[in-house]
DRENVO-853058 format. One record per residue: residue in three letters; z negated, x negated, y of N, C-alpha, C in turn; residue number from 1. Coordinates in Angstrom, 2 decimals, decimal comma. Layout:
# residues N
ala|Z|X|Y|Z|X|Y|Z|X|Y|NUM
...
//
This chain:
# residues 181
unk|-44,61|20,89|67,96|-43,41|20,79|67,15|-43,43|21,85|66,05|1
unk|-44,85|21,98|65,40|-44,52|22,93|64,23|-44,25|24,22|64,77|2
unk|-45,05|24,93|65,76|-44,92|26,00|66,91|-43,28|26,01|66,83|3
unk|-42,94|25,36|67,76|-40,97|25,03|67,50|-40,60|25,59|66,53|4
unk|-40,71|24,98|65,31|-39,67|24,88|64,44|-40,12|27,00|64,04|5
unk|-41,26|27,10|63,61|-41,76|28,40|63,56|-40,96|29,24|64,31|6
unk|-40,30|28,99|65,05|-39,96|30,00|66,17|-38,54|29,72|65,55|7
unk|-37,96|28,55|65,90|-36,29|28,41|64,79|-36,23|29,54|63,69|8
unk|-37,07|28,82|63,17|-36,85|29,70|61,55|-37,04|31,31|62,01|9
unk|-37,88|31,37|62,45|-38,27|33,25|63,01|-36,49|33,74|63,62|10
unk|-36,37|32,88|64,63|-34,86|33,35|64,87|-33,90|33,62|64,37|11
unk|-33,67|32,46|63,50|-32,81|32,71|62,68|-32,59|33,87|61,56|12
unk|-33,72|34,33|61,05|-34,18|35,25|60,26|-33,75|36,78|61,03|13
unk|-34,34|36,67|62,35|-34,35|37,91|62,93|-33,20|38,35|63,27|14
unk|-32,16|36,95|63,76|-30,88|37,20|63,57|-29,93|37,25|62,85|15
unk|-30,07|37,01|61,66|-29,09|36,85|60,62|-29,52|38,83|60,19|16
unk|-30,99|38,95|60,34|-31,08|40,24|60,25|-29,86|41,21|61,31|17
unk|-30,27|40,67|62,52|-29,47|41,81|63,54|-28,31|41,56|63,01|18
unk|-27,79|40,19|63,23|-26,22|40,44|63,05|-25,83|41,45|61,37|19
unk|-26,42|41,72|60,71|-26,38|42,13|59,57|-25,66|43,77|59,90|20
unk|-26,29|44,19|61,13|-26,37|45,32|61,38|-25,06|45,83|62,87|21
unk|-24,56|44,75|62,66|-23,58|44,74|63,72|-22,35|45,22|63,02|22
unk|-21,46|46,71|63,77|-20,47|47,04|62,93|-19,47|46,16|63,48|23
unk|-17,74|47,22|63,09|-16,79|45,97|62,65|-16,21|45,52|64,29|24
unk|-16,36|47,05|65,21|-16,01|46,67|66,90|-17,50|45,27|67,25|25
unk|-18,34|44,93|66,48|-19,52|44,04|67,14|-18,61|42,70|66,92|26
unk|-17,40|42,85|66,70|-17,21|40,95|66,91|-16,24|40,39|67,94|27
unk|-16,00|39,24|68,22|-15,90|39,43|69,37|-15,28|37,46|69,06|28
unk|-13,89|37,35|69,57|-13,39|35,85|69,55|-14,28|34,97|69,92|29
unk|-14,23|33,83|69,30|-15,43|33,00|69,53|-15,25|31,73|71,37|30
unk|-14,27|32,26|71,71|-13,36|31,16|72,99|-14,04|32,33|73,97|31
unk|-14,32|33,79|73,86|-15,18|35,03|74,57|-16,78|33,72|75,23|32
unk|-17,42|33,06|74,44|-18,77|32,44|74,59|-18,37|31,13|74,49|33
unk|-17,18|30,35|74,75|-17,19|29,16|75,69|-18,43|29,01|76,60|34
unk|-18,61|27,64|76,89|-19,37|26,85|77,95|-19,06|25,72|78,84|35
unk|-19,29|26,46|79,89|-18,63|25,26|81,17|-19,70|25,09|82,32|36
unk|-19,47|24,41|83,12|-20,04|24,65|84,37|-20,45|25,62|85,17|37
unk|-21,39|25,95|85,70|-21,63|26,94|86,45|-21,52|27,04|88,43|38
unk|-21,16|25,87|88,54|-21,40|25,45|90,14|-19,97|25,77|90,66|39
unk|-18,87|25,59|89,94|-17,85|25,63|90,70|-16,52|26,06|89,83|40
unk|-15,31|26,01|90,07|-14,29|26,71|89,11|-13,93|25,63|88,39|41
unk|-14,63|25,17|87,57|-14,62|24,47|86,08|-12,99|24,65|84,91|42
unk|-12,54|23,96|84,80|-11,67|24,94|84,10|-11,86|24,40|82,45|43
unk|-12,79|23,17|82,35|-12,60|23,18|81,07|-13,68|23,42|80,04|44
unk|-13,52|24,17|78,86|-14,56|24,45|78,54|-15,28|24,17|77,12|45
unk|-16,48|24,38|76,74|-17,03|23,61|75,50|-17,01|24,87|74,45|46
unk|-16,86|24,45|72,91|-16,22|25,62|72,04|-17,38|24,80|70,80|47
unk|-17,83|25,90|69,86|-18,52|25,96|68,82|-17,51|24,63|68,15|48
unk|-17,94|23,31|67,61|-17,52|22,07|66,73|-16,82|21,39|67,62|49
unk|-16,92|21,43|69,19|-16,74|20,12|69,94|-17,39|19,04|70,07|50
unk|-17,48|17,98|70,50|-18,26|16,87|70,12|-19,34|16,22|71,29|51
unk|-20,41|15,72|71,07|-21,31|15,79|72,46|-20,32|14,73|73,14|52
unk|-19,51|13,95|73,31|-18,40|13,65|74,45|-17,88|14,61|74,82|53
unk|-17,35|15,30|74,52|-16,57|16,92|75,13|-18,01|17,15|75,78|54
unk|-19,37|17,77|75,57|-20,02|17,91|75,81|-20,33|17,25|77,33|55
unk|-20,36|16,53|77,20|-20,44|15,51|78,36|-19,59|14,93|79,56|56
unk|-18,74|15,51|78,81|-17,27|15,23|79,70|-16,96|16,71|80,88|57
unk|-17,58|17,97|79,99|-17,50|19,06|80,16|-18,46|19,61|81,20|58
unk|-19,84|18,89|81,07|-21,12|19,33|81,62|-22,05|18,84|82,23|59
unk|-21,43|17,63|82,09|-22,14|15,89|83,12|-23,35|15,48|82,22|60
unk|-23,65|14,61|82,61|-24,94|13,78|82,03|-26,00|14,65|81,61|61
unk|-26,50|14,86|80,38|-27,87|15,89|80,05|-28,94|15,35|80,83|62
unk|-29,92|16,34|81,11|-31,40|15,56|81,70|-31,91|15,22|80,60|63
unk|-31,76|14,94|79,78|-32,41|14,78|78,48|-31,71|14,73|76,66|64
unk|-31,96|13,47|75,96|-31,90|14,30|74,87|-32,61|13,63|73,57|65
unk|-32,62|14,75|72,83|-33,76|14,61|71,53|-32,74|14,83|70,25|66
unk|-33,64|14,67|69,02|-33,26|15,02|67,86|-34,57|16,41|67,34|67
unk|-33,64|17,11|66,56|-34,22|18,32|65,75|-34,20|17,95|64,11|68
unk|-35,14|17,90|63,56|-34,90|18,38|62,20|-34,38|19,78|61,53|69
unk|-32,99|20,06|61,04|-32,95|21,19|61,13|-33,28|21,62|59,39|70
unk|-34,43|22,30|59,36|-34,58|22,51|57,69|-33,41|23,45|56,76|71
unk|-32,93|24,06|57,75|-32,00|25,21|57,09|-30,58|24,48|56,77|72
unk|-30,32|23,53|57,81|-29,61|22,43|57,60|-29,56|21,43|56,75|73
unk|-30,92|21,10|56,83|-31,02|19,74|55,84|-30,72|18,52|56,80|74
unk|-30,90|18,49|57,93|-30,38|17,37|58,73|-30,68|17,28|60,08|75
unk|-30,95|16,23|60,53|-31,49|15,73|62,06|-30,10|16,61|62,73|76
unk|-30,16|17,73|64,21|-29,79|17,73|64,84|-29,64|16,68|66,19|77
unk|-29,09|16,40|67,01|-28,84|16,03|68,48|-29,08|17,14|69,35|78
unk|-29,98|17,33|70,31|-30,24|17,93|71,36|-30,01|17,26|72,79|79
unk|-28,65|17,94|73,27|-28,80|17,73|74,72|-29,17|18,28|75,86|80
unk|-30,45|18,28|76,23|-31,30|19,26|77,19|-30,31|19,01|78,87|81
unk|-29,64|20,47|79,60|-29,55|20,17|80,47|-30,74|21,34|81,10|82
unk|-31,40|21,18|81,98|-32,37|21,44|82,20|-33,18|22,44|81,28|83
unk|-33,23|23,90|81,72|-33,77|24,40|80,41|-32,84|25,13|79,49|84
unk|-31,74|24,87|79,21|-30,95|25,15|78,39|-30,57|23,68|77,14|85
unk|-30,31|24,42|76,28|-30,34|23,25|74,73|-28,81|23,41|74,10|86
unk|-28,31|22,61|73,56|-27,00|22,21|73,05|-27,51|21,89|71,46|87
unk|-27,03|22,24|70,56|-27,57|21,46|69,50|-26,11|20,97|69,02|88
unk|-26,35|19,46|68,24|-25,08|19,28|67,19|-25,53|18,48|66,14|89
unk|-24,03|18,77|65,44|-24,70|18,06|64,04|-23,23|16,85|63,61|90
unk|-22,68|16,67|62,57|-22,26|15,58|62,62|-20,36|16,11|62,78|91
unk|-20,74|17,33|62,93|-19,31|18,07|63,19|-19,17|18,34|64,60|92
unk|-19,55|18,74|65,23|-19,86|19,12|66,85|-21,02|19,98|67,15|93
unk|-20,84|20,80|67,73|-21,74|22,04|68,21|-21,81|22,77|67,11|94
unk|-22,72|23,60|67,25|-23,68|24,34|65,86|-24,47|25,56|66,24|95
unk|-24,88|25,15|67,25|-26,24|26,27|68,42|-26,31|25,84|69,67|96
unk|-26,48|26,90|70,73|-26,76|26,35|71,79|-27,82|27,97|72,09|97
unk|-28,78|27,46|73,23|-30,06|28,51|73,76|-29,96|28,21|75,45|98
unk|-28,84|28,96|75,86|-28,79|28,97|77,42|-29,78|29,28|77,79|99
unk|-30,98|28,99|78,55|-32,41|29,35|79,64|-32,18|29,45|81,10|100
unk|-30,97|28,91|81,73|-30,90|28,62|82,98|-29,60|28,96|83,72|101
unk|-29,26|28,93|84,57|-28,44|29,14|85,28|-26,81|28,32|85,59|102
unk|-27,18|27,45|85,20|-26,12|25,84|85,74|-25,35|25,73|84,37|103
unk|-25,17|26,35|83,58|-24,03|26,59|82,56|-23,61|28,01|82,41|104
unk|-22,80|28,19|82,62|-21,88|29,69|82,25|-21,76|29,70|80,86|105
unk|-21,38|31,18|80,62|-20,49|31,57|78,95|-19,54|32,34|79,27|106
unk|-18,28|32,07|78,39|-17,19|33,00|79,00|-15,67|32,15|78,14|107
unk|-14,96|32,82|78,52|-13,24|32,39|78,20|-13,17|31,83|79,47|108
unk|-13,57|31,89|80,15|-12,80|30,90|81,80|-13,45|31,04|82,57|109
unk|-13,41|30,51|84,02|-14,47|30,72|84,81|-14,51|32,18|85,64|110
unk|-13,39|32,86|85,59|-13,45|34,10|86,31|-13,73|34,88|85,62|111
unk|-14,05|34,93|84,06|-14,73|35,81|83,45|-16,12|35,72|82,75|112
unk|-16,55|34,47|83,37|-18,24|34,46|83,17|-18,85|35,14|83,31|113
unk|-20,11|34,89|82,57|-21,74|35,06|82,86|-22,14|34,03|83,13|114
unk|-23,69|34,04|83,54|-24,82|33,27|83,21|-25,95|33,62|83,57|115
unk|-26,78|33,17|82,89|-28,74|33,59|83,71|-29,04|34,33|84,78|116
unk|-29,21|35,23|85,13|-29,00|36,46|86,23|-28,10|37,07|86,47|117
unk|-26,83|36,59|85,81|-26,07|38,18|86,16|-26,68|39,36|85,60|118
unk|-26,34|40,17|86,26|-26,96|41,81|85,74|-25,66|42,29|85,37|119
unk|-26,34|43,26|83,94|-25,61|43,83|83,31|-25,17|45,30|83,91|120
unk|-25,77|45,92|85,07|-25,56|47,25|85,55|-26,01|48,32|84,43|121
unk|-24,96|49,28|84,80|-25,47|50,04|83,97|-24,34|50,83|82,10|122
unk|-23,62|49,71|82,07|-22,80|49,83|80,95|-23,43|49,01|80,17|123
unk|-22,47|50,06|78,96|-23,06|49,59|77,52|-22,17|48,40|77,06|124
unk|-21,35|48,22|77,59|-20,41|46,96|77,14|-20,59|45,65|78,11|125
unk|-21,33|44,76|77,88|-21,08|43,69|78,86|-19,99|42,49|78,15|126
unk|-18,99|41,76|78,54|-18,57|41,17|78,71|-17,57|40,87|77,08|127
unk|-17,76|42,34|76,83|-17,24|42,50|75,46|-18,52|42,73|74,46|128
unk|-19,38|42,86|75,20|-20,94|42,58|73,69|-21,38|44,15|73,70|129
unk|-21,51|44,97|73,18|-22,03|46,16|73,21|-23,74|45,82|73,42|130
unk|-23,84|46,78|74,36|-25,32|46,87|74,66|-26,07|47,52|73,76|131
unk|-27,46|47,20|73,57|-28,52|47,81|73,19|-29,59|48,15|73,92|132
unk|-29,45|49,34|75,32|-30,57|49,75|75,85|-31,56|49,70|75,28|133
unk|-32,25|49,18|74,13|-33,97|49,64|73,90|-34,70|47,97|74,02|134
unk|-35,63|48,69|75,14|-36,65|46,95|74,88|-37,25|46,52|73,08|135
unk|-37,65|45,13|72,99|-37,82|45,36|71,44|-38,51|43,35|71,99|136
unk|-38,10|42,46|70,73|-38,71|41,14|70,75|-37,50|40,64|70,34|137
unk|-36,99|39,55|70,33|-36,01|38,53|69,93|-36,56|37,22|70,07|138
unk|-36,79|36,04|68,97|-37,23|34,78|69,01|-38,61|34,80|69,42|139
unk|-39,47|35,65|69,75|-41,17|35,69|70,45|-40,72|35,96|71,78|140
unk|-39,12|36,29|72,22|-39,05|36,74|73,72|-38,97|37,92|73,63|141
unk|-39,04|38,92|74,54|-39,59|40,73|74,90|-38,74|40,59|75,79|142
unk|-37,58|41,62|75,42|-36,23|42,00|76,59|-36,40|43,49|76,74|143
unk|-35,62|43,69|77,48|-35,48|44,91|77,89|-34,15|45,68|77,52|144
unk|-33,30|44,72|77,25|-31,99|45,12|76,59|-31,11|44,31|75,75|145
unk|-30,67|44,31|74,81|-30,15|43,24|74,17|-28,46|42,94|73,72|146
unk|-27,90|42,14|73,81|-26,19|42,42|73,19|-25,74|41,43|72,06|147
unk|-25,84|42,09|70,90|-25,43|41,08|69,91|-23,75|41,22|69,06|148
unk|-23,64|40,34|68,69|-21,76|40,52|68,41|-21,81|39,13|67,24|149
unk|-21,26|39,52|65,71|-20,69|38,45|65,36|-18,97|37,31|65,95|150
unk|-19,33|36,30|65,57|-17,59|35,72|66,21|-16,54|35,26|65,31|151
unk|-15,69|35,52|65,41|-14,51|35,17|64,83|-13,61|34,57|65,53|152
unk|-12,28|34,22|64,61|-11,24|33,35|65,22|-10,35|33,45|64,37|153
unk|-9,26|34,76|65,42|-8,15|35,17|64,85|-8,91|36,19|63,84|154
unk|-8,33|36,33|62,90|-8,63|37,16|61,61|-10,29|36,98|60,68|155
unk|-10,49|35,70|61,20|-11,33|34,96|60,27|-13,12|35,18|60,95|156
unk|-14,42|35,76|60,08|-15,37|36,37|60,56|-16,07|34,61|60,29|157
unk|-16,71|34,42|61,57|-17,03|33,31|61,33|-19,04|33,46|61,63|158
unk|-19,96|32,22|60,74|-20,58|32,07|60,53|-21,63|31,96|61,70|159
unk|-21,09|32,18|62,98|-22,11|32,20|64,14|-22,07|33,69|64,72|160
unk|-23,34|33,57|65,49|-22,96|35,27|66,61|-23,75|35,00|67,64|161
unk|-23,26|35,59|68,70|-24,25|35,20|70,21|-25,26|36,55|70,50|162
unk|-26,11|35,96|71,12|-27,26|36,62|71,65|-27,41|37,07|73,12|163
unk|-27,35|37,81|73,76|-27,44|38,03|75,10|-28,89|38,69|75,53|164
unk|-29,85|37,99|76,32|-31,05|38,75|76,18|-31,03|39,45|77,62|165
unk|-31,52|40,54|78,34|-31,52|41,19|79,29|-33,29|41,44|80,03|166
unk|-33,92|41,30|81,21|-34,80|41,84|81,38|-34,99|43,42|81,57|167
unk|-36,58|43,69|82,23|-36,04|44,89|82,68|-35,46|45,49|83,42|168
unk|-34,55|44,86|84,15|-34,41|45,14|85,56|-32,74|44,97|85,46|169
unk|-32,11|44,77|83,89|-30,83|43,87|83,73|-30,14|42,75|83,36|170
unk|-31,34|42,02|84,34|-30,60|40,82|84,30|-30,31|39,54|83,32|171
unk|-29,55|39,03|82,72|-29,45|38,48|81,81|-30,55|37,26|81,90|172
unk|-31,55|36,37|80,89|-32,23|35,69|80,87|-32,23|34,63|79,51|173
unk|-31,61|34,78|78,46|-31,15|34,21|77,51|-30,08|34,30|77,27|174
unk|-29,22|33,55|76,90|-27,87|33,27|75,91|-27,82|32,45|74,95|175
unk|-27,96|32,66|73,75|-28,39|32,11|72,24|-26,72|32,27|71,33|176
unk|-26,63|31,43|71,24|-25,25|30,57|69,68|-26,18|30,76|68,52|177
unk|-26,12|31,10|67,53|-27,01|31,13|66,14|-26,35|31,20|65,29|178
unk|-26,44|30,25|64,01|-25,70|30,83|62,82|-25,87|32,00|62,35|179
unk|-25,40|32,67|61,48|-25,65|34,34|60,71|-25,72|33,60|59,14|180
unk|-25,15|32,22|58,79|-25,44|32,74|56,77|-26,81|32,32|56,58|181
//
């Protein structure tokens, strides 16, 4: 657990750093990193302060779920583990989520997804996120390429930004929700 939380806090840090460094083309509507289903043409989808019923309604039964202490928060999160991917919420809805797996997409709809192995090819723009060809570390993970973007809605620069992690070979292997304040 303390390992855990060590690694939270490291993230958060490292990202509130990156996003720091993200110019004004790095942002990117926050309905862009929706979450839905990955198995089939899903049409409805889960949005940063939906509620774990939307959650559930959206993504079927979690294999699992826990509580987080979140210190930066000040408050027990809800974790709904669907396999190795994490949902976090707090008493508003969604807050963070750390895609690991395959069986949830990110996207505005289902024909413009990602998820866990798509490959990025060989552009610098994936899915609106500007690429960062250079391998480097993110959270204690070692990518090979990275895409970070603050989010907004409408006019308004909002307090989260997503993470896209890449191996070497492309292929996407993380998708991280994180606050930036």
């Amino acid at each position: 657990m303390k390992t855990f939380l060590s690694k939270i806090v490291l993230l958060l840090l490292l990202n509130v750093a990156a996003m720091g460094m993200c110019r004004a083309q790095d942002f990117i509507d926050y309905t862009q990193v929706g979450l839905m289903k990955a198995d089939y043409d899903h049409r409805a989808v889960l949005y940063i302060g939906n509620t774990q019923k939307a959650a559930i309604a959206i993504l079927g039964t979690p294999t699992s779920q826990s509580t987080y202490f979140s210190e930066i928060r000040n408050v027990n999160l809800t974790v709904l583990n669907y396999g190795a991917s994490k949902l976090y919420f707090d008493a508003d809805g969604l807050v963070l989520y750390d895609i690991a797996d395959a069986s949830i997409a990110v996207g505005k709809n289902y024909a413009t997804s990602f998820r866990v192995g798509t490959n990025r090819g060989s552009n610098s723009v994936f899915h609106g996120l500007a690429v960062k060809a250079t391998a480097g570390k993110s959270r204690n993970l070692n990518y090979g390429a990275i895409a970070l973007a603050s989010l907004k809605s409408g006019g308004d620069v909002l307090d989260f930004g997503v993470e896209v992690l890449f191996d070497g070979s492309g292929n996407v292997f993380d998708i991280c929700l994180l606050e930036t304040n």
